[in-house]
C-alpha positions in Angstrom: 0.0 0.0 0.0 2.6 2.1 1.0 4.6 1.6 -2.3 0.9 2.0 -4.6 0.6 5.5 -2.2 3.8 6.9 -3.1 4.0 5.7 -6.8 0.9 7.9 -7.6 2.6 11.0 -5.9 5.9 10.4 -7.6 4.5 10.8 -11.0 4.4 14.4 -10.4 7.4 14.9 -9.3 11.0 15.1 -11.3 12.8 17.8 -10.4 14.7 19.6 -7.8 15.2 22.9 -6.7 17.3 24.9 -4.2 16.7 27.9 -2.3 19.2 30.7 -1.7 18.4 33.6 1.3 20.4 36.9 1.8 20.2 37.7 5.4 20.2 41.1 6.4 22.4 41.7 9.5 21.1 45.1 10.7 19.5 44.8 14.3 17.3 47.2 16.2 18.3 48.4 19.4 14.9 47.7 20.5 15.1 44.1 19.8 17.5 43.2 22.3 17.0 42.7 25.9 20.6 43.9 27.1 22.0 47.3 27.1 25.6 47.4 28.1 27.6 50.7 28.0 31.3 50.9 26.6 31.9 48.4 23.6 30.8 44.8 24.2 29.6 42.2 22.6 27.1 38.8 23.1 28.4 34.7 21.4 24.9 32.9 21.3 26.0 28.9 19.7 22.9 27.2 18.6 21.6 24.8 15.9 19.6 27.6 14.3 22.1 27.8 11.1 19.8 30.6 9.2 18.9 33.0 12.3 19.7 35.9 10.5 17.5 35.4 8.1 15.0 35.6 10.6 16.0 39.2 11.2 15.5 40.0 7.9 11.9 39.7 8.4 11.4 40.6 11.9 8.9 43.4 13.5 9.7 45.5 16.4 7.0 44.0 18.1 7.8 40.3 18.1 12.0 39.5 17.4 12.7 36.2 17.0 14.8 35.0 19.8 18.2 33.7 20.7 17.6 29.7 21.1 21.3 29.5 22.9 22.7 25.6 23.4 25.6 24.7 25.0 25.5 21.3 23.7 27.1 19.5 20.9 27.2 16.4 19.2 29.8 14.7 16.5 29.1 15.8 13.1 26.3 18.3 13.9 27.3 22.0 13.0 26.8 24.8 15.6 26.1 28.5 14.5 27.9 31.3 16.1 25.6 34.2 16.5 27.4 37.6 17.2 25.6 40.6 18.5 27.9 43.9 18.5 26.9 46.5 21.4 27.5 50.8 21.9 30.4 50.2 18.7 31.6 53.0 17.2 31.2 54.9 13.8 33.1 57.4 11.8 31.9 60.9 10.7 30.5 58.9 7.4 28.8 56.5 9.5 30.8 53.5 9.2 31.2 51.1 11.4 34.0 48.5 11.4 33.9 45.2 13.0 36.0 42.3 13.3 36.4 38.8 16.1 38.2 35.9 15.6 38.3 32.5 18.1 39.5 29.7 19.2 38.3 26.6 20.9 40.3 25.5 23.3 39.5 21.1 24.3 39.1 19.9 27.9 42.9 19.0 28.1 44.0 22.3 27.0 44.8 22.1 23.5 43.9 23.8 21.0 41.1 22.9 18.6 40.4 25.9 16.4 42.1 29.0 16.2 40.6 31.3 13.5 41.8 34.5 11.4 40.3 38.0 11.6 37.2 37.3 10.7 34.9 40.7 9.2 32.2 41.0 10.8 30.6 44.4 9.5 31.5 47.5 8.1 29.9 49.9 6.4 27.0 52.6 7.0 25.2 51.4 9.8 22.1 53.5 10.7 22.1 56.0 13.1 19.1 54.6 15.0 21.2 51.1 16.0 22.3 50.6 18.5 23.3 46.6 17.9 24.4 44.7 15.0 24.3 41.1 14.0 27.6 39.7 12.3 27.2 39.2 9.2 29.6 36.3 9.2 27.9 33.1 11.7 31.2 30.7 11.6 29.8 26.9 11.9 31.3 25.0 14.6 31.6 21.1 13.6 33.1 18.7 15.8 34.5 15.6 13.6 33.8 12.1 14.9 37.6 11.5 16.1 37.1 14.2 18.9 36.8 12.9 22.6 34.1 14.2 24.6 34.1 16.5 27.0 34.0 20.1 27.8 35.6 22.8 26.0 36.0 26.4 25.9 34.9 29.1 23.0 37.1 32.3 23.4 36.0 35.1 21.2 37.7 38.4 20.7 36.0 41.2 19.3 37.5 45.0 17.8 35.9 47.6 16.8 38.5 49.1 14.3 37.2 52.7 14.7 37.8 53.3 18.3 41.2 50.6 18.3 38.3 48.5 21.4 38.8 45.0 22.0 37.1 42.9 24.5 36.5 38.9 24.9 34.0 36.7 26.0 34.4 33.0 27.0 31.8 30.1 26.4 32.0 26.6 27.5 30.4 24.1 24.7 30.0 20.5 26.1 30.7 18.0 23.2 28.8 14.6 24.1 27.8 11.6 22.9 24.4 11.5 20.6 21.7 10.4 22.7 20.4 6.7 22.2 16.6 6.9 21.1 13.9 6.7 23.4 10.6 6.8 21.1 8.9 6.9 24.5 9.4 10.1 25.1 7.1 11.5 22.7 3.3 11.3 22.5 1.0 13.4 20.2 1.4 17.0 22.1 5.3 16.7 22.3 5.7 15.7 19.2 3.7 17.9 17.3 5.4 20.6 19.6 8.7 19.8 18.6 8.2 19.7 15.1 6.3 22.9 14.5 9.2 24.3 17.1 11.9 23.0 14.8 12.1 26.7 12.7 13.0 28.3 15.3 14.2 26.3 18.4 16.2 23.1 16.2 16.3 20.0 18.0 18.1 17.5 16.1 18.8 15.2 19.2 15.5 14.0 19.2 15.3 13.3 15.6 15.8 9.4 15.6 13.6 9.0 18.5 11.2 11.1 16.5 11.3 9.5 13.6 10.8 5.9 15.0 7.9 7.4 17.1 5.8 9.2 14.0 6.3 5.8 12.3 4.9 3.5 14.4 2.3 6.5 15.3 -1.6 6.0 14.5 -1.0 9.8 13.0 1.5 8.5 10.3 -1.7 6.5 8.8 -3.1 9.6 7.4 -2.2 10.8 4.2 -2.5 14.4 4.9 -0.6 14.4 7.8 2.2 11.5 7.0 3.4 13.0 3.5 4.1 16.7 5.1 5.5 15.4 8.1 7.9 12.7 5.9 9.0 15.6 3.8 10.3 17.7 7.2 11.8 14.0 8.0 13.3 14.2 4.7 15.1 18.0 4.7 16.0 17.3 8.5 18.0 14.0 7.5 19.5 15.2 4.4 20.9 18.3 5.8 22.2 16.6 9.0 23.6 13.1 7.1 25.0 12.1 10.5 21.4 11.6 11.7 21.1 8.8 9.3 24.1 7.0 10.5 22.3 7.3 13.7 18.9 6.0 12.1 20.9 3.0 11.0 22.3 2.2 14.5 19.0 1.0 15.8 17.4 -0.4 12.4 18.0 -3.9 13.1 16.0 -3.3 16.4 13.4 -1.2 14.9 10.1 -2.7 13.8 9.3 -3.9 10.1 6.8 -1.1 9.7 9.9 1.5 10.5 12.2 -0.5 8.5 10.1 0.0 5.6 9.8 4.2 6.1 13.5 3.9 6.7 14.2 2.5 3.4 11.9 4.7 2.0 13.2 8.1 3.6 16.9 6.9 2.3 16.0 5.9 -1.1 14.3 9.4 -1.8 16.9 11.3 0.0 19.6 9.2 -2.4 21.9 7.9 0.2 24.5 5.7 -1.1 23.9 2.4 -0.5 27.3 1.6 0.4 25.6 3.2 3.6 23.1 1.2 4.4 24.1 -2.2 5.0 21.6 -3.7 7.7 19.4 -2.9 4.4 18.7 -6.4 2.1 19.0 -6.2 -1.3 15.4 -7.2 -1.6 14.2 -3.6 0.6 16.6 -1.7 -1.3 15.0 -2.6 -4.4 11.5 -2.6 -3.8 11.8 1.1 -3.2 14.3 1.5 -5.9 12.2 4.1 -8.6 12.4 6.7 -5.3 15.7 7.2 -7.2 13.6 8.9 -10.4 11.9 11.3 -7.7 14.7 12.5 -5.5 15.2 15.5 -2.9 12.6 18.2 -3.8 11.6 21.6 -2.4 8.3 22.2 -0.9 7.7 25.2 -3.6 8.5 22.0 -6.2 6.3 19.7 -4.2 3.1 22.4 -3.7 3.3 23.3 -7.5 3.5 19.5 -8.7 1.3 18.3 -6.5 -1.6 21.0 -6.2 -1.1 20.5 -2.5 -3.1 22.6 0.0 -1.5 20.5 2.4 2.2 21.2 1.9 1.3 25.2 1.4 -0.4 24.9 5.1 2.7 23.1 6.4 5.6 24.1 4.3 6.1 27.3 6.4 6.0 25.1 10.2 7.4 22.1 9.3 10.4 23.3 6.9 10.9 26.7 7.9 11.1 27.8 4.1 10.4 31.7 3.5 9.5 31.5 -0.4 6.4 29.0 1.9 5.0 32.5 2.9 6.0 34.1 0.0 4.5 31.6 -2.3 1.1 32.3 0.2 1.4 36.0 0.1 1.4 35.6 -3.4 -2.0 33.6 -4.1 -3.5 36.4 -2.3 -3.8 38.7 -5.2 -4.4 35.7 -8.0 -8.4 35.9 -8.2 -7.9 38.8 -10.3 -6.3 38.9 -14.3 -3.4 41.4 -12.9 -2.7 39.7 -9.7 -2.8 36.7 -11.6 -0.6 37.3 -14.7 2.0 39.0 -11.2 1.6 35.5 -9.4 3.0 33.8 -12.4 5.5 36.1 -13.1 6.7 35.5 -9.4 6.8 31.7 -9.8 8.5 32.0 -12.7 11.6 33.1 -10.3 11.4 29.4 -8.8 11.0 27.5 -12.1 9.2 28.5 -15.3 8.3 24.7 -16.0 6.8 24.9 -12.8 5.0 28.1 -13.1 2.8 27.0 -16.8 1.4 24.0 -14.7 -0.5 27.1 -12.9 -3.9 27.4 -14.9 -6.3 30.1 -13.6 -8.4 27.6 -11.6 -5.6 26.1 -9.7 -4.3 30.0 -8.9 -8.3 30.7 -7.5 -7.8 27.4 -5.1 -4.6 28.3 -3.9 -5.8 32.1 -3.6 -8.8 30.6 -1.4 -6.1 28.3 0.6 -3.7 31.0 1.4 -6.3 33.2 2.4 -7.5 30.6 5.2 -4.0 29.4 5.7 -2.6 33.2 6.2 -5.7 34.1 8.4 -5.2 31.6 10.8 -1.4 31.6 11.2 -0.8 35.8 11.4 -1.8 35.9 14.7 -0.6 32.3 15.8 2.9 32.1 14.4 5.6 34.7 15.1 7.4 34.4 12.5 4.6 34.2 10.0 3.7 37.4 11.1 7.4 39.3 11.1 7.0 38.2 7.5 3.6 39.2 6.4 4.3 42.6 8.4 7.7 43.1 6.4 6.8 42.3 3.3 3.7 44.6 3.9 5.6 47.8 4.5 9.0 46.6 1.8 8.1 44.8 -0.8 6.4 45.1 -4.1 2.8 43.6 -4.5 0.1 43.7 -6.9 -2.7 45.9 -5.4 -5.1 43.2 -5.1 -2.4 41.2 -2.6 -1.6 44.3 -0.8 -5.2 44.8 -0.2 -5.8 41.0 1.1 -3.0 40.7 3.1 -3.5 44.2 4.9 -7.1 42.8 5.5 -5.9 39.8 7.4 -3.2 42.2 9.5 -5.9 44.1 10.3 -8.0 41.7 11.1 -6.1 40.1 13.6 -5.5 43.1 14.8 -9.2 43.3 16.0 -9.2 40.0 17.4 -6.4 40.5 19.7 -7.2 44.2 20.5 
């Protein structure tokens, strides 16, 4: 069944697509919760790799926030987040700012010990009073590195005023935790998926995996194809999970042996990879291969899927999501139509003639629900819809939609 399920939906689908963001690293004094006089300067280390993109879109109002973790595991990439406090700027100004680290292990030697690294400069406004780096190094620890403790030393200048200061954090590097599919039920799980955006868990992806699979929830379509495809990005982009997925799939049950070969075989892991795996299970799913990694933008166009426009947003943390919502808005009319296209045609033109006029009316129905119900729910749904409000170009009839449903929910919370 599974297999018959799958082959229908795969038909659809034979291309893939990648995203690209440019984050915008100016922050608002407002935003922060600290205020420290004299130059200074915050190290936040977290999973969230694309926080500043998150700034780009963010209100006054409603910043998204710091998820800090002191945690990390082999293989699993850490962002360093750099917030700049009271720097300096020249009579033009321009402000000039530049850290480096190191990383410093339990025993005392040295792991990493970077360059200068540039962190801003140019005009910064007037009004700031913080800045984001606009470089976030990664912080991967490889396999051969013993556990343990270590230290993050960062030191900042601010090449205007000659200012240097440092700030040490201690990152504990420990051993990925075995998976316990008990400790999930419906509530937690759905909690830390729709959480994943913006607070990333990834060391209770196995267990959560195992869990959704053997789950009376994963037995309904609409809500087992959105939730596989977050199973999907999360796994490909973090390819050590998989080794970790493969470490209990002799113990695992047949039903999650099955999803497993499934997830891997449209992910395209190498099968050299997957030996617990038979021949026989490798091949039954073996045409995943003609379908491969795909966007949700690819996935919601192909498919005609209200489902993956509702969820593409929550479960995969995808911008061009709300974009692609924001969008439909305005496509009940001929010129917010023929500007709908146009935008699509920025992802894929393929993609974008599949769009006939009655498809763009449902999805302009959808996304007015879908929009409705998550502005006043969903922080981040709203930094967006409030920011591309006031910045970007829309047809009129969008505009006019979208400042409906901000106003709206303005009512209902007021």
């Amino acid at each position: 069944m599974l297999y018959q399920i799958f082959s229908e939906i795969r038909k659809q689908f034979s291309q893939r697509k990648k995203y690209r963001s440019h984050p915008t690293v100016l922050l608002s004094l407002a935003m922060l919760s600290f205020r420290i006089y004299g130059f200074d300067f915050s190290v936040t280390t977290c999973y969230d790799l694309n926080f500043s993109e998150k700034w780009l879109h963010q209100s006054p109002e409603a910043p998204p926030v710091f998820t800090n973790t002191d945690t990390a595991y082999h293989d699993i990439p850490l962002a360093m987040h750099i917030v700049f406090d009271e720097y300096s700027r020249n009579h033009f100004g321009i402000a000039d700012l530049s850290f480096s680290y190191k990383i410093i292990r339990e025993d005392g030697s040295l792991f990493k010990d970077s360059s200068e690294i540039i962190a801003f400069t140019g005009i910064a406004d007037t009004d700031t009073g913080a800045l984001l780096s606009v470089c976030s190094p990664q912080i991967t620890f490889p396999r051969k590195e013993k556990t343990g403790t270590c230290q993050l030393i960062v030191t900042a200048e601010d090449r205007i005023s000659g200012k240097k200061n440092t700030r040490k954090k201690k990152i504990v590097l420990a051993r990925y935790p075995s998976p316990d599919p008990n400790r999930f039920d419906v509530i937690s799980f759905n909690v830390w998926v729709h959480n994943y955006c913006s607070n990333p868990d990834p060391a209770r992806a196995v267990a959560a995996f195992i869990w959704f699979v053997n789950s009376e929830s994963s037995n309904n379509d609409r809500i087992f194809w959105p939730v596989f495809y977050f199973f999907q990005c999360l796994f490909h982009n973090n390819p050590v999970l998989v080794e970790k997925l493969m470490e209990v799939y002799l113990r695992n049950t047949a039903r999650v042996k099955e999803y497993t070969v499934l997830l891997l075989r449209v992910i395209e892991v190498d099968r050299k990879k997957t030996w617990p795996i038979t021949g026989m299970q490798w091949k039954k799913f073996d045409t995943m291969k003609e379908t491969g990694f795909l966007d949700p933008f690819t996935i919601t166009i192909k498919s005609k899927s209200v489902q993956f426009m509702e969820l593409g947003f929550y479960y995969y943390g995808r911008y061009d999501m709300i974009r692609f919502l924001i969008g439909c808005l305005g496509a009940n009319t001929a010129q917010g139509y023929e500007e709908f296209i146009g935008h699509c045609k920025k992802y894929d033109a393929t993609l974008a003639e599949t769009i006939d006029k009655e498809t763009a009316l449902q999805f302009n129905a959808y996304a007015g629900k879908i929009l409705s119900t998550a502005y006043s729910k969903h922080q981040l749904i709203r930094m967006y819809c409030d920011y591309t409000l006031t910045y970007e170009h829309l047809s009129s009839d969008a505009k006019q939609a979208l400042r409906a449903i901000v106003l709206g929910a303005g009512k209902k919370t007021g």
